[in-house]
C-alpha positions in Angstrom: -7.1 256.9 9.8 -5.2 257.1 6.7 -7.0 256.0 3.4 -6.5 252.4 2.1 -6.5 250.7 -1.2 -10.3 250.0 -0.9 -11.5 253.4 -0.2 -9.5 254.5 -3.2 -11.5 252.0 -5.0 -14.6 252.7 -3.6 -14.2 256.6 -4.3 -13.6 255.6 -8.0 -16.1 253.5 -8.0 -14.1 250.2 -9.4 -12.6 247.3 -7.8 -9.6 247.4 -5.5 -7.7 244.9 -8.0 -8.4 247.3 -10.7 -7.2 250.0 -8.6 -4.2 247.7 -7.6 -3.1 246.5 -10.9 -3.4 250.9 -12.3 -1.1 251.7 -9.9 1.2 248.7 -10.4 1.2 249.5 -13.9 0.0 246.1 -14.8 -3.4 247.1 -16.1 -3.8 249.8 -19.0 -7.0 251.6 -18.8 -8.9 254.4 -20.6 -8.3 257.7 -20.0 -11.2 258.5 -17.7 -10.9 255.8 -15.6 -7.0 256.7 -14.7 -8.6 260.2 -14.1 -10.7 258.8 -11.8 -8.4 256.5 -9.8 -5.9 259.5 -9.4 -8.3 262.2 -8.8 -9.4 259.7 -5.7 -5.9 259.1 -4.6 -5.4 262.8 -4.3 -8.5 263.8 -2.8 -8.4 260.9 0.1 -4.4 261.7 0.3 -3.8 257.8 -0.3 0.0 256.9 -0.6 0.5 253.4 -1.7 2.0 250.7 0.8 5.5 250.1 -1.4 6.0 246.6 0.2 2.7 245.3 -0.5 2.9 246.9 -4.2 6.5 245.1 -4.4 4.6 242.2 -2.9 2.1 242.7 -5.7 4.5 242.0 -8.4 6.1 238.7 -6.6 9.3 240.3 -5.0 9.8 242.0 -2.0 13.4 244.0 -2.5 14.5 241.6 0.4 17.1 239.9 1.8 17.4 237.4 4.8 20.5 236.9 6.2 20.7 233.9 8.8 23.2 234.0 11.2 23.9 232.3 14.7 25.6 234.8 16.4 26.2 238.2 15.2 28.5 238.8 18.1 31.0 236.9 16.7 33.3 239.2 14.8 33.5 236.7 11.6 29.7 236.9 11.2 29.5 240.4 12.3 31.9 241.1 8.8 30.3 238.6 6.7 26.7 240.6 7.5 28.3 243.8 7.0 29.6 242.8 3.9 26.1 241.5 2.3 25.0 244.4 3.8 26.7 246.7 1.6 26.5 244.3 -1.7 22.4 244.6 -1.3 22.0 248.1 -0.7 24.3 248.4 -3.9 21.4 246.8 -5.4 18.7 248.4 -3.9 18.1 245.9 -1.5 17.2 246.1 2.1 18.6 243.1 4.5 16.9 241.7 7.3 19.1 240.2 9.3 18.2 237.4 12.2 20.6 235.5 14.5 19.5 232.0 15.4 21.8 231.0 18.5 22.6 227.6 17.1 19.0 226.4 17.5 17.0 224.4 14.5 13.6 225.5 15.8 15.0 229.2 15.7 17.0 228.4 12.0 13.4 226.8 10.7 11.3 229.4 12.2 13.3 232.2 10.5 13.6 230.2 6.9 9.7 230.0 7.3 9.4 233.5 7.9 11.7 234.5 4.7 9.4 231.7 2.3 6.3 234.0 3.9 7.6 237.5 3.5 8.8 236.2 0.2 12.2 237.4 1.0 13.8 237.7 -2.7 16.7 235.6 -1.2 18.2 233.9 1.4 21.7 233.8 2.7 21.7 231.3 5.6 25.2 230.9 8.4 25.2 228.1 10.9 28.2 226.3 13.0 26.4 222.9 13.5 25.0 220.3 11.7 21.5 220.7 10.6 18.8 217.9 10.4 16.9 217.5 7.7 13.8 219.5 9.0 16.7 222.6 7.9 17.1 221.0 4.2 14.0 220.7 4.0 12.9 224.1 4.5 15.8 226.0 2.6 14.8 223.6 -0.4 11.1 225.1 0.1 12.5 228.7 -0.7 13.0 230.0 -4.8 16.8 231.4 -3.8 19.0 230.1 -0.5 23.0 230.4 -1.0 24.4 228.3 1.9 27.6 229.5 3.0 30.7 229.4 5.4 29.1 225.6 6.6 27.3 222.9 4.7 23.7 221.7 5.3 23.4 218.3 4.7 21.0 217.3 2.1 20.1 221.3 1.0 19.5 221.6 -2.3 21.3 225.4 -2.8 24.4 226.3 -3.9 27.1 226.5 -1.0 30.4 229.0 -1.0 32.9 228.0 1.7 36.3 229.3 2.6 38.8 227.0 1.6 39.3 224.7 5.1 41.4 222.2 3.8 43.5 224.8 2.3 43.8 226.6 5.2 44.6 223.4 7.6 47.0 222.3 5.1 48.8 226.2 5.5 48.8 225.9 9.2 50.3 222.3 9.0 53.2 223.3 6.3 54.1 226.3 8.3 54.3 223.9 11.8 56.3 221.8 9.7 58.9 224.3 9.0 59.4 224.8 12.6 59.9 221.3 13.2 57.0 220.5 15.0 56.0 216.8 14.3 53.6 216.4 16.7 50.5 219.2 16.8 47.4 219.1 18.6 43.9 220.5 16.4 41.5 222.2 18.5 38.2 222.4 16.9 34.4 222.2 16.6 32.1 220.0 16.3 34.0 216.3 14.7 30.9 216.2 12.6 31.1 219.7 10.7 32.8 219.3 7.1 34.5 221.9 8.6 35.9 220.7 11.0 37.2 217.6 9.1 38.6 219.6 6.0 40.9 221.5 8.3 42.1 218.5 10.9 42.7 217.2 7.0 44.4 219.6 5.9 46.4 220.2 9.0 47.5 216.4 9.1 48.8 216.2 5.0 50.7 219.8 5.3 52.8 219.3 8.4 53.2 215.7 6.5 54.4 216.9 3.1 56.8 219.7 5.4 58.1 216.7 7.5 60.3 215.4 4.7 59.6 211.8 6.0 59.8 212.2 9.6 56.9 210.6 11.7 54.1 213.2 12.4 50.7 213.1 14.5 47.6 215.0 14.7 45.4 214.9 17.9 42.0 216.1 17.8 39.9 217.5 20.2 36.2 218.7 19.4 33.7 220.7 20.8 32.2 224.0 19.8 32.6 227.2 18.1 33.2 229.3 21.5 35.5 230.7 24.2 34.3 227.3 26.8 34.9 225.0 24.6 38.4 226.3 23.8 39.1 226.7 28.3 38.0 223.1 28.4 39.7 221.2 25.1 42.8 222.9 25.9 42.8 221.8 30.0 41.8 218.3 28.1 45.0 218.5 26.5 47.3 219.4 29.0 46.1 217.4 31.9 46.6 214.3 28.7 50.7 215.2 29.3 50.9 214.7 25.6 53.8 215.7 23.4 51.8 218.0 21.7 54.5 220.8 20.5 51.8 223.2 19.1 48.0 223.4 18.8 46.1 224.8 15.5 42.7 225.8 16.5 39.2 226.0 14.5 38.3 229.6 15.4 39.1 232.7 16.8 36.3 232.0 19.8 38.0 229.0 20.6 41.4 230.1 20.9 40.9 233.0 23.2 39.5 230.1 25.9 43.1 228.4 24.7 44.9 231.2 25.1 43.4 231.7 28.4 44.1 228.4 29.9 47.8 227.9 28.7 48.8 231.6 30.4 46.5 230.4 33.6 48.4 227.1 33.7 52.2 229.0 32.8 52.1 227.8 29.1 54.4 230.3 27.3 53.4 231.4 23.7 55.7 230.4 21.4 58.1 229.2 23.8 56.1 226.6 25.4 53.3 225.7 23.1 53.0 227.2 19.4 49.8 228.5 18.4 47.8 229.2 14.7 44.4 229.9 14.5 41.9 229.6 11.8 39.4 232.5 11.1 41.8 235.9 11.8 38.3 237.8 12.3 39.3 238.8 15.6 42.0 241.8 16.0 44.5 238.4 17.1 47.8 241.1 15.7 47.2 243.1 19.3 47.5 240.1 21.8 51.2 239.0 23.6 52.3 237.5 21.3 50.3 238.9 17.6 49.1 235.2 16.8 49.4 233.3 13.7 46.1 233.1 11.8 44.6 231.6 9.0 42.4 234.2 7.7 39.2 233.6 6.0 37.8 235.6 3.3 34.6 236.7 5.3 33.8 239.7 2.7 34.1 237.8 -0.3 32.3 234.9 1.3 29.4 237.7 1.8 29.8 239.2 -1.4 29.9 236.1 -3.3 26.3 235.0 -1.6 24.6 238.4 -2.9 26.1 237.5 -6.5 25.3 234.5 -6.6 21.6 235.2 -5.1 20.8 238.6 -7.8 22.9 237.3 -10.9 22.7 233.5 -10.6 20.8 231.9 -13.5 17.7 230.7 -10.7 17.0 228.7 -14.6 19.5 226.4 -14.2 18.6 223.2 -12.4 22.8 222.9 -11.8 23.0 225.9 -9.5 21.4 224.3 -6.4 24.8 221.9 -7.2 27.0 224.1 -6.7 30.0 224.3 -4.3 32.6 226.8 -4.3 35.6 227.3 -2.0 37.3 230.6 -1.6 40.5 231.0 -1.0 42.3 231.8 2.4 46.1 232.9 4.0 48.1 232.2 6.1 49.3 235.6 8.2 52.2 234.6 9.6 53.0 236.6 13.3 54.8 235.8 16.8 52.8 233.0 18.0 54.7 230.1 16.0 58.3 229.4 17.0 60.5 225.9 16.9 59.7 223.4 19.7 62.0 224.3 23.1 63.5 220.5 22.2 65.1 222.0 18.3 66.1 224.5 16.7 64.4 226.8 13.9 64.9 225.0 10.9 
């Protein structure tokens, strides 16, 4: 069995936090005791446990990235991304995917405040109760990103929705589509309101005074949800000219359903969707996106985590939004009722 701390101690014939705070370099002693200590290391072969000496000195060389499902290609970048930043660092990430469940999202956060993960970079696509707050508030460093936690004291860095919605809508507008249909998550996300926002005041402002109208439909951030909202819609016999949608997961179950049900892209029913994550340029048509800066969203959260000043009691205040753009492809085209304007 390989030697521990104690027999080290033991050997030298001192105490194991003597021994502890030597080889820490937190405890200066004379000459012959140092001799001692390191002639015992050698002759027991003892090789120090570097997370419990990093542990020792009240950081871990940690970070816990909390996402809730690292199958979907936005997240997938985003880890990637703080990946890279903390190695830069010297930083190791531990990574954990929650599924969308609070008692998974709290068990994790708990886990980080134990491990004492040197930061915490926590994803969700819901709305968290306050049990979440709660225990992101309990932790020294949490940056909040992509979604906002109700109640968290941390500072939060978003992608611009609004921005983005308002994009979509302006671009719609162009085409002369007046009435549009937004597809998205949960009603209660902010995300979810900034971009049905934003998608409402941009085909507006791009409507020149014409009447407009914005029908939401809400569910969640995956391919079901986009099958069912979009069979909502059409079985409605609206006169819904185009549809923006909330994410790339829900507009490949849109997609699905209006070629299953003959509903021609652009021809039939124009299409933008917000998140460009997924590798939308290869489908037929390339679709419209609204891409989201997913690397500087993760980049942003390891800066802000290693270089913030954790002194300031404004930081836990504050919100940033990134910007994003519009890539413009085949999947928008005038209504079948006008032409390209």
């Amino acid at each position: 069995m390989p030697a521990n701390l104690k027999d080290v101690a033991r050997e030298a014939g001192l105490s194991p936090a003597a021994v502890s705070r030597h080889l820490n370099g937190s405890l200066d002693l004379p000459q012959e005791t140092r001799a001692r200590i390191e002639e015992a290391v050698q002759r027991l072969g003892y090789r120090p446990n570097p997370h419990a000496r990093r542990l020792s000195l009240g950081r871990s060389d940690t970070i816990t990235l909390i996402v809730p499902d690292i199958a979907n290609p936005f997240f997938a970048a985003l880890a990637a991304t703080v990946e890279r930043a903390a190695s830069a660092r010297g930083m190791i990430v531990q990574l954990h995917a929650t599924s969308n469940l609070e008692s998974r999202e709290i068990a994790v956060l708990e886990l980080a405040a134990d491990h004492r993960s040197d930061g915490v970079v926590f994803c969700t696509n819901r709305r968290p109760g306050a049990a979440v707050a709660e225990a992101i508030a309990a932790l020294p460093r949490a940056v909040i990103v992509d979604e906002a936690v109700p109640g968290a004291s941390a500072p939060q860095v978003f992608a611009d929705n609004a921005q983005g919605g308002y994009l979509a809508g302006r671009h719609l507008a162009e085409w002369r589509h007046r009435r549009v249909a937004y597809l998205g998550g949960d009603p209660m996300l902010m995300s979810t309101r900034q971009r049905a926002e934003g998608l409402e005041r941009g085909l507006r402002e791009g409507s020149e005074g014409a009447e407009v109208g914005v029908r939401i439909l809400s569910g969640r951030h995956d391919v079901a949800t986009g099958r069912a909202l979009a069979t909502a819609l059409l079985d409605s016999g609206g006169d819904e000219t185009a549809i923006f949608v909330g994410s790339d997961e829900i507009a490949i179950g849109v997609i699905e359903t209006l070629r299953a049900r003959g509903v021609r892209i652009p021809q039939d029913m124009s299409l933008i969707s917000f998140d460009g994550a997924r590798a939308l340029h290869l489908y037929d048509p390339p679709i419209t996106a609204v891409r989201q800066p997913a690397r500087r969203l993760g980049e942003r959260a390891v800066e802000l985590l290693l270089d913030g000043d954790w002194d300031d009691r404004t930081l836990p205040e504050l919100v940033e939004y990134l910007p994003v753009e519009l890539v413009e492809r085949a999947s928008v085209a005038a209504p079948n009722t006008a032409e390209p304007g």
